[in-house]
PDB file of N, CA, C and O in Angstrom:
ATOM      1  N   UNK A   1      -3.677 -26.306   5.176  1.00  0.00           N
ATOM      2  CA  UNK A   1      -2.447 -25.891   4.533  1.00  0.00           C
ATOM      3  C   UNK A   1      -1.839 -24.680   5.246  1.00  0.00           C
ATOM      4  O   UNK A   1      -0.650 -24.383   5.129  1.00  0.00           O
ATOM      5  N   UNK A   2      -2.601 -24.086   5.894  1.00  0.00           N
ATOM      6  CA  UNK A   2      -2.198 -22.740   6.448  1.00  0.00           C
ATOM      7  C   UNK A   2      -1.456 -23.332   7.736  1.00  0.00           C
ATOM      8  O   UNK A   2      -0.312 -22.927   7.942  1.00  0.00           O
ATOM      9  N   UNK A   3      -1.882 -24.033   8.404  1.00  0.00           N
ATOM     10  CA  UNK A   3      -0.834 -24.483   9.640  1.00  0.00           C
ATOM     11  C   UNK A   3       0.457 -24.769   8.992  1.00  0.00           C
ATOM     12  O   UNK A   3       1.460 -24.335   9.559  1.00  0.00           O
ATOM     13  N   UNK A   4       0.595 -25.432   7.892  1.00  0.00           N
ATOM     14  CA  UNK A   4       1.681 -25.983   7.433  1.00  0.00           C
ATOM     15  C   UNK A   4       2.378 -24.965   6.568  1.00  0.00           C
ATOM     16  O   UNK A   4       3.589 -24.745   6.592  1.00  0.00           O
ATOM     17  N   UNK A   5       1.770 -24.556   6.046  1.00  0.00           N
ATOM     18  CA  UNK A   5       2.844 -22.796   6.208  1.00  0.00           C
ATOM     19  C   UNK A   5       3.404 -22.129   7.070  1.00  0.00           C
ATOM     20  O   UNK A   5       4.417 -21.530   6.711  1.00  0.00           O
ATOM     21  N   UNK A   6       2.935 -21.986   8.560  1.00  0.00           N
ATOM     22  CA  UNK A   6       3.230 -21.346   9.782  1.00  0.00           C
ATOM     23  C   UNK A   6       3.973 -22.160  10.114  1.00  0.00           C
ATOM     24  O   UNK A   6       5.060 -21.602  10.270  1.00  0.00           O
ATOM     25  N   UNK A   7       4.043 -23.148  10.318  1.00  0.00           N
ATOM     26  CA  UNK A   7       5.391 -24.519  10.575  1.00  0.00           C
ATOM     27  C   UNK A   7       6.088 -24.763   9.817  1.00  0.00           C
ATOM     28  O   UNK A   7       6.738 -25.722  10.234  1.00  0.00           O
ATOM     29  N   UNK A   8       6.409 -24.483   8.865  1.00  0.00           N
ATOM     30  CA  UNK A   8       7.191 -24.151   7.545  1.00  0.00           C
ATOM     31  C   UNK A   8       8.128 -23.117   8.141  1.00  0.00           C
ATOM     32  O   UNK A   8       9.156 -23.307   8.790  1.00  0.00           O
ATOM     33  N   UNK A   9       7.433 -21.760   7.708  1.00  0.00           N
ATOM     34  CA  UNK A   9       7.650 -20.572   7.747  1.00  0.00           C
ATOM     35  C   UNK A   9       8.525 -20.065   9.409  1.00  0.00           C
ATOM     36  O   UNK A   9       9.164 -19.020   9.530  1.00  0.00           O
ATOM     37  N   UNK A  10       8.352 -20.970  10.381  1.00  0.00           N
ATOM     38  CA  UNK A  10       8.758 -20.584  11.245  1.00  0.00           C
ATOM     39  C   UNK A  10       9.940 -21.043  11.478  1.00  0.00           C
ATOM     40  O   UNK A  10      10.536 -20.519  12.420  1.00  0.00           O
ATOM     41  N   UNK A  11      10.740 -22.304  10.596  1.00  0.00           N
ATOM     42  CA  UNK A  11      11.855 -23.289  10.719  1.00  0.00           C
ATOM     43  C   UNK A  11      12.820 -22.653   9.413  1.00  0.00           C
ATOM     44  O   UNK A  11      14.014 -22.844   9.184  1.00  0.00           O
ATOM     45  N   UNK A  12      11.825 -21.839   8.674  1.00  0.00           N
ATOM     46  CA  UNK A  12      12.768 -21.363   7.165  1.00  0.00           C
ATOM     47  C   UNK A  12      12.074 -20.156   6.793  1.00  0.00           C
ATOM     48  O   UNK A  12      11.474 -20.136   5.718  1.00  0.00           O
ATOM     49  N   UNK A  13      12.083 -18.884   7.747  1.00  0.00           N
ATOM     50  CA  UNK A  13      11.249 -17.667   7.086  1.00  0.00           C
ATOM     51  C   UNK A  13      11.902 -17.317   6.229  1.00  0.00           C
ATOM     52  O   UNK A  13      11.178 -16.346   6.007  1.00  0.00           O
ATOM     53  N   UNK A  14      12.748 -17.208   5.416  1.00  0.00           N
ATOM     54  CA  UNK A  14      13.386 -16.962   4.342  1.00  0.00           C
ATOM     55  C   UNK A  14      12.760 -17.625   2.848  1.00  0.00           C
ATOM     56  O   UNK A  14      12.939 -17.125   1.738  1.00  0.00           O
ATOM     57  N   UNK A  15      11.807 -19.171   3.218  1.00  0.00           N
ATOM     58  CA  UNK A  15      11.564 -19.806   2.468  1.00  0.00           C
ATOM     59  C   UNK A  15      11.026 -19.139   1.070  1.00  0.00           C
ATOM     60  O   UNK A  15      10.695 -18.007   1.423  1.00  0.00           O
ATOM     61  N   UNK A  16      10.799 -19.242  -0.174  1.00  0.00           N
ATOM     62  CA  UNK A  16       9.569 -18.696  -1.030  1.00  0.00           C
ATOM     63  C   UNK A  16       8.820 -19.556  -1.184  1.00  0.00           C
ATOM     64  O   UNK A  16       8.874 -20.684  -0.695  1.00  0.00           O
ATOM     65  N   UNK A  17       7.597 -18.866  -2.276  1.00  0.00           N
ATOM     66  CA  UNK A  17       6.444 -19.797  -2.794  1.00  0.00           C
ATOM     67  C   UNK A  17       6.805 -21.182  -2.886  1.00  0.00           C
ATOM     68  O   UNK A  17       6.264 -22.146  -2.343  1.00  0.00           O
ATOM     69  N   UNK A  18       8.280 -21.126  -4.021  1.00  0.00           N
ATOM     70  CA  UNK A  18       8.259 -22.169  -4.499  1.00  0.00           C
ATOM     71  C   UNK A  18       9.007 -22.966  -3.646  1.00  0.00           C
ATOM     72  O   UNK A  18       8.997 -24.171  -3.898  1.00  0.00           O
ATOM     73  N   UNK A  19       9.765 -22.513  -2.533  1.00  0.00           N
ATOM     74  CA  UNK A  19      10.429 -23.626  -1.741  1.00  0.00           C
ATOM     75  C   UNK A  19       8.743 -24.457  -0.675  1.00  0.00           C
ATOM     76  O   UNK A  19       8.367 -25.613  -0.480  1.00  0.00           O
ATOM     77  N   UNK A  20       8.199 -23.041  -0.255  1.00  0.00           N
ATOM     78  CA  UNK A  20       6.692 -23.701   0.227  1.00  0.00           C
ATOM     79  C   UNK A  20       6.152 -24.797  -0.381  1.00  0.00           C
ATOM     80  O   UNK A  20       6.092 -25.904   0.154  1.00  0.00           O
ATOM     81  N   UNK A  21       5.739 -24.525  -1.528  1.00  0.00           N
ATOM     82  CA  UNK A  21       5.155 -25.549  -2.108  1.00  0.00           C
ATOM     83  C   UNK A  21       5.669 -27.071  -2.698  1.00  0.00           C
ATOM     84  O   UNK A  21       4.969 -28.081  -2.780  1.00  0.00           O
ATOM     85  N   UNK A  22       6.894 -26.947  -3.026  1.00  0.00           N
ATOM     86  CA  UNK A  22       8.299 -28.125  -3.014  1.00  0.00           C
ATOM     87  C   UNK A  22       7.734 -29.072  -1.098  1.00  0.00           C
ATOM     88  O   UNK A  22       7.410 -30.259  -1.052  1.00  0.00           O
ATOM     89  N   UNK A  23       7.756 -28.563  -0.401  1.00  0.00           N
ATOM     90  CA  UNK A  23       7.904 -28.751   0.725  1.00  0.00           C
ATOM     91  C   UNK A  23       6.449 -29.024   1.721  1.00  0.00           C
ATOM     92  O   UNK A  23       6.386 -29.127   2.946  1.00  0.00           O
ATOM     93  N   UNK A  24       5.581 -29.080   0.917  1.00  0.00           N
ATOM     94  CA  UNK A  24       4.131 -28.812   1.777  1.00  0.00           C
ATOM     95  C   UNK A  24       3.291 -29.683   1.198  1.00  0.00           C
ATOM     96  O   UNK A  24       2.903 -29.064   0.208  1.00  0.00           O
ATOM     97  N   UNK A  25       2.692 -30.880   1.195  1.00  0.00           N
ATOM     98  CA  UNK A  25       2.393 -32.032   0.350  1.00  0.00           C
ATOM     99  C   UNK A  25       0.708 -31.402  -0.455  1.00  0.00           C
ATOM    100  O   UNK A  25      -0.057 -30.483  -0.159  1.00  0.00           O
ATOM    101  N   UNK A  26       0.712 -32.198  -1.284  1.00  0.00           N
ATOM    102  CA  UNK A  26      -0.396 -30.945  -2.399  1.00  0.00           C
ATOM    103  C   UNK A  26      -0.550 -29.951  -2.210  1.00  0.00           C
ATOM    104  O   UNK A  26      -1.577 -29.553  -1.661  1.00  0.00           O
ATOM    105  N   UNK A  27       0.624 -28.995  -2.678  1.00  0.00           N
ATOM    106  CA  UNK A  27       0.239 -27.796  -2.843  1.00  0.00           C
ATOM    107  C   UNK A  27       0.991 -27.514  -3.915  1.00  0.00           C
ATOM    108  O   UNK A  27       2.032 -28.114  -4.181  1.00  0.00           O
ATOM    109  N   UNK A  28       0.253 -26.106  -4.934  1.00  0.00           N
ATOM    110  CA  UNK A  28       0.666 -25.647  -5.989  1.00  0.00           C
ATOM    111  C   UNK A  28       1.747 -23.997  -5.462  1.00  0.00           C
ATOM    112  O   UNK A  28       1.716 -23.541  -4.319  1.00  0.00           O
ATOM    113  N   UNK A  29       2.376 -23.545  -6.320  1.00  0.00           N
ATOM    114  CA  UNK A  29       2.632 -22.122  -5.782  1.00  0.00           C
ATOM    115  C   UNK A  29       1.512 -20.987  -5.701  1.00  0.00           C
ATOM    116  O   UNK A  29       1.450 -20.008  -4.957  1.00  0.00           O
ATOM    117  N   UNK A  30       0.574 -21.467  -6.790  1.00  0.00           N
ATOM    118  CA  UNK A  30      -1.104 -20.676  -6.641  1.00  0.00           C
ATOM    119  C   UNK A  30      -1.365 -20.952  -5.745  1.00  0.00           C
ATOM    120  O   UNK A  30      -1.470 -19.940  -5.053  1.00  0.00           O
ATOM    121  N   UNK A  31      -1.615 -21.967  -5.111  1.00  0.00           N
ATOM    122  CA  UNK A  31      -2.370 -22.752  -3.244  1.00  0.00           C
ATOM    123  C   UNK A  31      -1.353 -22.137  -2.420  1.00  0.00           C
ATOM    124  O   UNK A  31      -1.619 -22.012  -1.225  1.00  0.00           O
ATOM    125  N   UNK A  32      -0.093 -21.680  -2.902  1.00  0.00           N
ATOM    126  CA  UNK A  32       0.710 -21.140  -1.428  1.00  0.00           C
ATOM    127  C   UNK A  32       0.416 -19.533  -1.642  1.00  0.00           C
ATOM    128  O   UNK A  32       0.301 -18.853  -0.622  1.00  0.00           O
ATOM    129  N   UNK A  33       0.317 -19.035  -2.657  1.00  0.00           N
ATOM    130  CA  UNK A  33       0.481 -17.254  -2.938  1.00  0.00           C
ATOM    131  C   UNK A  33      -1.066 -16.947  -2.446  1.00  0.00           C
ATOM    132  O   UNK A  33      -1.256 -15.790  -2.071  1.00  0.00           O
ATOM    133  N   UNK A  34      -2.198 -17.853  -2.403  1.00  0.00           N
ATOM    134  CA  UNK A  34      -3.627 -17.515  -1.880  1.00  0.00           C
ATOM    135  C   UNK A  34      -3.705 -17.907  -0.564  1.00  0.00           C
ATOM    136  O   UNK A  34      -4.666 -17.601   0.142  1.00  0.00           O
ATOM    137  N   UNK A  35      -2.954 -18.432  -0.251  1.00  0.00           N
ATOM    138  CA  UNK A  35      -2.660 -18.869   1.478  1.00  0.00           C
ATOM    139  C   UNK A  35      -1.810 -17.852   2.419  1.00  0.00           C
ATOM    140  O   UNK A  35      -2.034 -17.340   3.516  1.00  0.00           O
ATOM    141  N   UNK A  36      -0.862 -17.799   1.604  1.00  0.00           N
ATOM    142  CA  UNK A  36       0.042 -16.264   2.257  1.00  0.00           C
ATOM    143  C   UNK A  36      -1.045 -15.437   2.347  1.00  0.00           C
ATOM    144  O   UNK A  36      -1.636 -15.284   3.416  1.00  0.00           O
ATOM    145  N   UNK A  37      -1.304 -14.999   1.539  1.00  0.00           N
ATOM    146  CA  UNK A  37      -2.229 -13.479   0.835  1.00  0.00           C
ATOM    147  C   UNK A  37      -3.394 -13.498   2.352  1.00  0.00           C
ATOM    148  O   UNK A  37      -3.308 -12.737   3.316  1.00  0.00           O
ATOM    149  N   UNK A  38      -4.263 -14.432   2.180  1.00  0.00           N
ATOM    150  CA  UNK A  38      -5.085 -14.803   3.393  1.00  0.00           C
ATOM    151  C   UNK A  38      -4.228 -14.592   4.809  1.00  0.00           C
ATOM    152  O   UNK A  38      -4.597 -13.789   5.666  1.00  0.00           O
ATOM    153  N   UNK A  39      -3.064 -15.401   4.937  1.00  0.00           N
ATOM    154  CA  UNK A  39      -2.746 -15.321   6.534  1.00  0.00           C
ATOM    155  C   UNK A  39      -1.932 -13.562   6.642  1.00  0.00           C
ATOM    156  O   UNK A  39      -1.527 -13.247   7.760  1.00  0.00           O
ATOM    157  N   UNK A  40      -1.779 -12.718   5.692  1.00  0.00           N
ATOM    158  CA  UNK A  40      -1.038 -11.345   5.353  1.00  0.00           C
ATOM    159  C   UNK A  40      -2.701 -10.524   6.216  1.00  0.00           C
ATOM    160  O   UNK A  40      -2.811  -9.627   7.052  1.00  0.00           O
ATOM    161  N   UNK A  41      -3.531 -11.216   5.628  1.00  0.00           N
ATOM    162  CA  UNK A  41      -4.934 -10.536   5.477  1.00  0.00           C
ATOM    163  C   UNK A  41      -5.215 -10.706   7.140  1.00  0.00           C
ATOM    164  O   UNK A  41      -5.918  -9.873   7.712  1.00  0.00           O
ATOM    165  N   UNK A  42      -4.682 -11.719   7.794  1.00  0.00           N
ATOM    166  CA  UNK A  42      -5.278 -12.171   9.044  1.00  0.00           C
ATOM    167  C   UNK A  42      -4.319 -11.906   9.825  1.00  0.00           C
ATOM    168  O   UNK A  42      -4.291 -12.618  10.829  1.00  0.00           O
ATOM    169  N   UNK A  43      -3.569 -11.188   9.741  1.00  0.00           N
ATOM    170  CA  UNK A  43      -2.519 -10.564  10.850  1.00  0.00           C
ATOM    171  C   UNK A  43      -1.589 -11.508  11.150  1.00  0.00           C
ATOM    172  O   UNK A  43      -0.637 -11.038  11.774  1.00  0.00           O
ATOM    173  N   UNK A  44      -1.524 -12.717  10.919  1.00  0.00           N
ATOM    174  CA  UNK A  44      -0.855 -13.749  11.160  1.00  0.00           C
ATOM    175  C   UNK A  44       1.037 -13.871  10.639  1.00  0.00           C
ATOM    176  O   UNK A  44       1.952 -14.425  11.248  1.00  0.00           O
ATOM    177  N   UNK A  45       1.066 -13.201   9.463  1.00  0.00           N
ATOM    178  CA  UNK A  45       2.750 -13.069   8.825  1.00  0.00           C
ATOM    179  C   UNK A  45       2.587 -11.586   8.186  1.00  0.00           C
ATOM    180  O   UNK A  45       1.579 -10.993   7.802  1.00  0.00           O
ATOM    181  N   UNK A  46       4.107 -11.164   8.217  1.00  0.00           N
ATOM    182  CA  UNK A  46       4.457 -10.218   7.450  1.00  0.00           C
ATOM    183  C   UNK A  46       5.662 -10.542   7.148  1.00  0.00           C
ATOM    184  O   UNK A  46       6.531 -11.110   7.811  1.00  0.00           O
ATOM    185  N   UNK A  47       5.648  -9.906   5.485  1.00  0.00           N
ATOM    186  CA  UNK A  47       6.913  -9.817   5.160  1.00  0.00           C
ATOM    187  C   UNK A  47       8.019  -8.820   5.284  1.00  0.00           C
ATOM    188  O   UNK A  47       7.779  -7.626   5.101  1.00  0.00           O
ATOM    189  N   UNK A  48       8.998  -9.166   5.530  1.00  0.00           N
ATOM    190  CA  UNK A  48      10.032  -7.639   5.901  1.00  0.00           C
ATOM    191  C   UNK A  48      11.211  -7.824   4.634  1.00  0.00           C
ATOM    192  O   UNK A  48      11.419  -8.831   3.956  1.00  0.00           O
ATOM    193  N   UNK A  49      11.748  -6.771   4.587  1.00  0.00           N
ATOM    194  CA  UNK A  49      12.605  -7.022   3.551  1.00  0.00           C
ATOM    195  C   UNK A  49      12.364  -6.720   2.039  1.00  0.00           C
ATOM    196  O   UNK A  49      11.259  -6.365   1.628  1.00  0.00           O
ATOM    197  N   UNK A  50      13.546  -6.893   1.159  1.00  0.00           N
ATOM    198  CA  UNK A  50      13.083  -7.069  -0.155  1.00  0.00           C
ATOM    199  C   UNK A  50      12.230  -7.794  -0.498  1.00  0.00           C
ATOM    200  O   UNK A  50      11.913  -8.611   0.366  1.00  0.00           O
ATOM    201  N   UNK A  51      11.485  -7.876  -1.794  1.00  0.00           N
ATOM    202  CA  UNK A  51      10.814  -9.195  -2.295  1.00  0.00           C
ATOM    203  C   UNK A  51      11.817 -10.024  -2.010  1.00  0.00           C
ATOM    204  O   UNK A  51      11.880 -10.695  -0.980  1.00  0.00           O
ATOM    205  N   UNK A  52      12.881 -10.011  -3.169  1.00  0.00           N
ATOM    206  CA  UNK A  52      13.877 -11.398  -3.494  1.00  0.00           C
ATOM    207  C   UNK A  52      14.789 -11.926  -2.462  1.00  0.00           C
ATOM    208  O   UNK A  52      15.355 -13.019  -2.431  1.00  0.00           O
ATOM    209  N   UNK A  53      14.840 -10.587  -1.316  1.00  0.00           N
ATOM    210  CA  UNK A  53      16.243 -11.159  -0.153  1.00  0.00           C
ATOM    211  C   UNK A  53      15.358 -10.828   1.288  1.00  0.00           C
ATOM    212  O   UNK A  53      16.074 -10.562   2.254  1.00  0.00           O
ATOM    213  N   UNK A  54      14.172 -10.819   1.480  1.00  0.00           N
ATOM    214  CA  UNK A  54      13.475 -10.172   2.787  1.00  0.00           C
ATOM    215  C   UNK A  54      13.415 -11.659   3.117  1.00  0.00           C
ATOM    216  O   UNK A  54      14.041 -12.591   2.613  1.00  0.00           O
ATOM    217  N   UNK A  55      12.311 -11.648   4.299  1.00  0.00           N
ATOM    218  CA  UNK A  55      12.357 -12.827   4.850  1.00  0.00           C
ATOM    219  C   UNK A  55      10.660 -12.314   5.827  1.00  0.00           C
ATOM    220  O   UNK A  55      10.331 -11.171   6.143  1.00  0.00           O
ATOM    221  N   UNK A  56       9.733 -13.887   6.137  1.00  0.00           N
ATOM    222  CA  UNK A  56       8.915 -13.739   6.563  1.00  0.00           C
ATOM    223  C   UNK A  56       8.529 -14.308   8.096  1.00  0.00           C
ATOM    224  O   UNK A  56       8.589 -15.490   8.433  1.00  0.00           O
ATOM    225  N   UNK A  57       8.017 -12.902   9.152  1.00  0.00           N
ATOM    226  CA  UNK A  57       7.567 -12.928  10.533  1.00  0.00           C
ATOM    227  C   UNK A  57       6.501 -13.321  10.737  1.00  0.00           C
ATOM    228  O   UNK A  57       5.473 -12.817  10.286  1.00  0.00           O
ATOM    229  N   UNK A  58       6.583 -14.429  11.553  1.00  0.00           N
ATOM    230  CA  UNK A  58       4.978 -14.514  12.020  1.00  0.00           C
ATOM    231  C   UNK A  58       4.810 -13.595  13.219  1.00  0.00           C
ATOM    232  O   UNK A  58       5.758 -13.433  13.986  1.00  0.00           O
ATOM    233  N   UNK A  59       3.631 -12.978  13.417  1.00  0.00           N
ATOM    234  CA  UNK A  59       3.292 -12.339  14.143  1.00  0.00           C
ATOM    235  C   UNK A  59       2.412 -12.898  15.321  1.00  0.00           C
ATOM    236  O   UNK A  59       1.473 -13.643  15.039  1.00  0.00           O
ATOM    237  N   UNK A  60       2.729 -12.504  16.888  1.00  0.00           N
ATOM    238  CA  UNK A  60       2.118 -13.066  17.417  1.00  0.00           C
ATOM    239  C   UNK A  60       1.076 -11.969  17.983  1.00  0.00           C
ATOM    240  O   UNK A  60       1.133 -10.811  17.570  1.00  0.00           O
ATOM    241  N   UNK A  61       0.188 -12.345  18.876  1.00  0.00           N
ATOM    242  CA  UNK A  61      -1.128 -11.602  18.810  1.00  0.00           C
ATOM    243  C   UNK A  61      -0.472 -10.273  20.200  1.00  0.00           C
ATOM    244  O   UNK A  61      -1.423  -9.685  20.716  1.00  0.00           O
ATOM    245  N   UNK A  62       0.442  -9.985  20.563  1.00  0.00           N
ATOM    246  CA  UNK A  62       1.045  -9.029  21.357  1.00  0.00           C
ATOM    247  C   UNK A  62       1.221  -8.090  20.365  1.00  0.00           C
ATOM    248  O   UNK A  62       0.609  -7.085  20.727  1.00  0.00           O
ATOM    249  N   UNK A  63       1.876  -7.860  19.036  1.00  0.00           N
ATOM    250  CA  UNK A  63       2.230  -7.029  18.629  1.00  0.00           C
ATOM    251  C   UNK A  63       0.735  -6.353  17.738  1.00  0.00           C
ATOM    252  O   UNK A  63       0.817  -5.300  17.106  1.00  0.00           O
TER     253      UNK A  63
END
């Protein structure tokens, strides 16, 4: 599921939970908010911005 967040996330970083999970085949918004949380944890995305109007970077291993 986590690849498919990063391929998600990279075509619609703006996306939220619930557009993630609408969009990501079995997944709940709980299965996407413990998946973020994990790839946040693994250097992999950050969020910039507001909660409601920010938007999310994947990070690549340079920065």
């Amino acid at each position: 599921m986590q690849k498919d967040i990063l391929a998600y996330l990279a075509i619609n970083p703006a996306a939220s939970r619930k557009d993630l999970a609408l969009h990501i085949d079995n997944s709940t918004e709980d299965g996407i908010k413990y998946n973020l949380d994990r790839l946040k944890k693994l250097g992999l995305i950050q969020r910039e911005g507001a909660a409601k109007g920010g938007h999310w970077k994947i990070v690549n291993g340079n920065e």
